[in-house]
C-alpha positions as CSV (number, residue, x, y, z in Angstrom):
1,X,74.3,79.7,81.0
2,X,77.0,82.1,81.5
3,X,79.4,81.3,84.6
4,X,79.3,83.4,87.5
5,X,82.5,84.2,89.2
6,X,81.1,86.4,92.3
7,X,83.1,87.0,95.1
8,X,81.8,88.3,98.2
9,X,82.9,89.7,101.6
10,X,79.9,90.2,104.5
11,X,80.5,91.5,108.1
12,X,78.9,93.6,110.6
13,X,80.7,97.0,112.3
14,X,82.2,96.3,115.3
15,X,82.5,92.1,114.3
16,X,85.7,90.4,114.6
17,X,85.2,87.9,111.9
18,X,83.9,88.4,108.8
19,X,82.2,85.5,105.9
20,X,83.6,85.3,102.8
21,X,83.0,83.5,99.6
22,X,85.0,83.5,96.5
23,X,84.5,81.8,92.8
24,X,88.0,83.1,91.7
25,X,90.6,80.6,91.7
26,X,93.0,82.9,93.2
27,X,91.3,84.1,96.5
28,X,90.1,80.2,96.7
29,X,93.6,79.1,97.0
30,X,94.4,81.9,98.9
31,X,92.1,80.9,101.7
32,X,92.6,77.3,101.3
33,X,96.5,78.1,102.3
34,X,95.6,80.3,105.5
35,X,93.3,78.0,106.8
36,X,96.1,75.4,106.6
37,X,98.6,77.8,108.2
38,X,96.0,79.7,110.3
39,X,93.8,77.7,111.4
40,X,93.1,79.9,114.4
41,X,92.0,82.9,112.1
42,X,90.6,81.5,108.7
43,X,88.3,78.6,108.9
44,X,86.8,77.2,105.7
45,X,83.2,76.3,106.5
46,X,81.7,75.1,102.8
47,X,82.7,74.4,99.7
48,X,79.6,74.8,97.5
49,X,78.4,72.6,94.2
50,X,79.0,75.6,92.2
51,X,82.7,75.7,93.2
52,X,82.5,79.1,95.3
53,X,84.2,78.3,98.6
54,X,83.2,79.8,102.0
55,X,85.2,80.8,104.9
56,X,85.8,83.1,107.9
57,X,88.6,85.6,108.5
58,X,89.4,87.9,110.7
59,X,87.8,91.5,109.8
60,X,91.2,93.2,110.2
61,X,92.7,91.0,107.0
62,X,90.1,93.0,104.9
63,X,91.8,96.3,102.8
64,X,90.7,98.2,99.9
65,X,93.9,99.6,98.8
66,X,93.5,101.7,95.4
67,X,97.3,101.6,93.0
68,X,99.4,103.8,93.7
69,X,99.2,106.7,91.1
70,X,102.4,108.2,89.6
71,X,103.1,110.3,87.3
72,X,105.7,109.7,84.1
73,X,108.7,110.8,85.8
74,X,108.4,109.0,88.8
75,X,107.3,106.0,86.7
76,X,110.8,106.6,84.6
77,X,112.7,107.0,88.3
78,X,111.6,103.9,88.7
79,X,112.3,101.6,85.4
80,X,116.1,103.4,85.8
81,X,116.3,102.3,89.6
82,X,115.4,98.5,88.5
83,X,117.3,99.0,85.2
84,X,120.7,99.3,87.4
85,X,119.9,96.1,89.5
């Protein structure tokens, strides 16, 4: 069976929380440290069989942000910028 790594964020318009599950590693520990700091905000409720956890956040901590897009100069302005650190 092939392994599933789904990652899934629900919440209704106008809701202050939101449910999310991850499978990734990387949003799993990401959550797993907010709820430690932030308990207030992000609450883990499960931890499923399958590995997914689930938690709640705050529907404000959700962004979709696309990457930047730039073109070759500015992508050159940049390497010379870091190249004279």
């Amino acid at each position: 069976m092939d392994r599933c790594i789904e990652n899934v964020i629900e919440f209704l318009e106008n809701q202050e929380s939101a449910t999310v599950t991850f499978s990734q590693g990387r949003y799993k520990g990401k959550i797993r440290k907010l709820a430690e700091e932030r308990p207030g905000e992000c609450q883990i409720i499960a931890e499923n069989k399958d590995g997914s956890l689930c938690a709640h956040i705050p529907t404000a901590w959700i962004k979709i942000i696309p990457p930047r897009q730039l073109s070759e100069k500015q992508r050159q302005e940049i390497a010379e910028r870091l190249a004279r650190r």
